[in-house]
C-alpha positions in Angstrom: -317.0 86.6 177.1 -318.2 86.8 173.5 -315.8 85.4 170.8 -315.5 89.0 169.4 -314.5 90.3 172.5 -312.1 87.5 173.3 -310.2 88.6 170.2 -309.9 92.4 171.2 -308.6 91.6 174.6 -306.0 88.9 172.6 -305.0 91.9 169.9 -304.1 93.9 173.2 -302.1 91.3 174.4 -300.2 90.8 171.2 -299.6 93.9 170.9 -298.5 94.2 173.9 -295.9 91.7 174.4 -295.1 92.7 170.9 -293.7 96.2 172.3 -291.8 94.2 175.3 -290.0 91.8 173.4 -289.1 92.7 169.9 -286.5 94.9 168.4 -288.2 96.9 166.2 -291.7 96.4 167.2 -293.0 99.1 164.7 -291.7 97.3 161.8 -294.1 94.1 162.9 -296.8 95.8 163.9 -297.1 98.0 160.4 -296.6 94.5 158.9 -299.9 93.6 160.6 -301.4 96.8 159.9 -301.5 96.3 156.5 -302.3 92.3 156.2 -305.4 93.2 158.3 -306.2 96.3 155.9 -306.3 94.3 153.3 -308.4 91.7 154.6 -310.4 94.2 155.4 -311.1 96.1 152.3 -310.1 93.0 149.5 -313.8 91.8 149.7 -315.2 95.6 149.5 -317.1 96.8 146.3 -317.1 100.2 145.5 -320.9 101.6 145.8 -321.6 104.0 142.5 -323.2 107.3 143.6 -325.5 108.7 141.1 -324.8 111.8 139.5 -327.6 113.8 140.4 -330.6 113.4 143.5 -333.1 112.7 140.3 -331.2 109.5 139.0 -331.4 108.1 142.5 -335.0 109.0 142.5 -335.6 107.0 139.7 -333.1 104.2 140.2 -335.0 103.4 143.7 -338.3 104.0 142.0 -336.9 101.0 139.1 -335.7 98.7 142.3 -332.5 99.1 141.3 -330.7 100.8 144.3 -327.9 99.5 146.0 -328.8 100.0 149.2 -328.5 96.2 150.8 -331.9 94.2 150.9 -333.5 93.7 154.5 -334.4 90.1 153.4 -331.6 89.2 152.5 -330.6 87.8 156.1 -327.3 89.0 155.9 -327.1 92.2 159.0 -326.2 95.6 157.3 -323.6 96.1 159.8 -321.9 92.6 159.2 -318.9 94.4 157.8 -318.1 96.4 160.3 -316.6 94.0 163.2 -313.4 93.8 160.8 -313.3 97.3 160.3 -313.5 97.8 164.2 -310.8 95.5 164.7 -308.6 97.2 162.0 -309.4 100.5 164.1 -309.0 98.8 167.3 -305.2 97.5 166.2 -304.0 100.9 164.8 -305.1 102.8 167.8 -303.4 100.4 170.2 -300.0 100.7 168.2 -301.0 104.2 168.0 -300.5 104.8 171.9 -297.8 102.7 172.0 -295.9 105.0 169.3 -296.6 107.6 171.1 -295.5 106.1 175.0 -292.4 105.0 173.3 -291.9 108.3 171.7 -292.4 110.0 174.9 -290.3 108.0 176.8 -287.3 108.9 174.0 -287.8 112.8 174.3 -287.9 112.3 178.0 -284.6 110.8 177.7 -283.2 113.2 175.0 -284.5 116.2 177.3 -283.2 115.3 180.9 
């Protein structure tokens, strides 16, 4: 198994045990929410759109886009595995909001 995907079976786990064990589990895991969107985003510089189709004409035409440089050696998708795990993290406290929820009208209703 890949170290990547080491790391999202791990999350799961910690998650996991996370909802077992602690009291207020929500309060934790929004705590990690937010150190891993940071992470995420910190590094992340805003990309200027042009104004109008013509000035990014022109701009490409000058070799001045921003779009990233093949030859650079540096993959264009290289920022995305964080930003999968972010995604990854919030949709797994996502279901477990919503079992826990569940479980509470359950209880409220019967």
């Amino acid at each position: 198994m890949s170290n990547g995907l080491t790391r999202f079976s791990v999350a799961e786990q910690v998650i996991s045990a996370i909802y077992s064990l602690a009291k207020h589990p929500d309060v934790l895991c929004t705590e990690i929410i937010q150190r891993k969107t940071k992470t995420v985003f910190e590094n992340q510089l805003p990309v200027p759109f042009p104004a109008d189709p013509a000035e990014d004409q022109v701009m490409q035409e000058a070799g001045l886009s921003e779009e990233p440089d093949a030859s650079s050696g540096v993959p264009q998708d290289a920022s995305f595995f964080p930003l999968s795990q972010l995604l990854f993290v919030v949709g797994h406290v996502a279901s477990k909001v919503l079992r826990d929820n569940m479980r509470l009208w359950l209880q409220l209703m019967f």
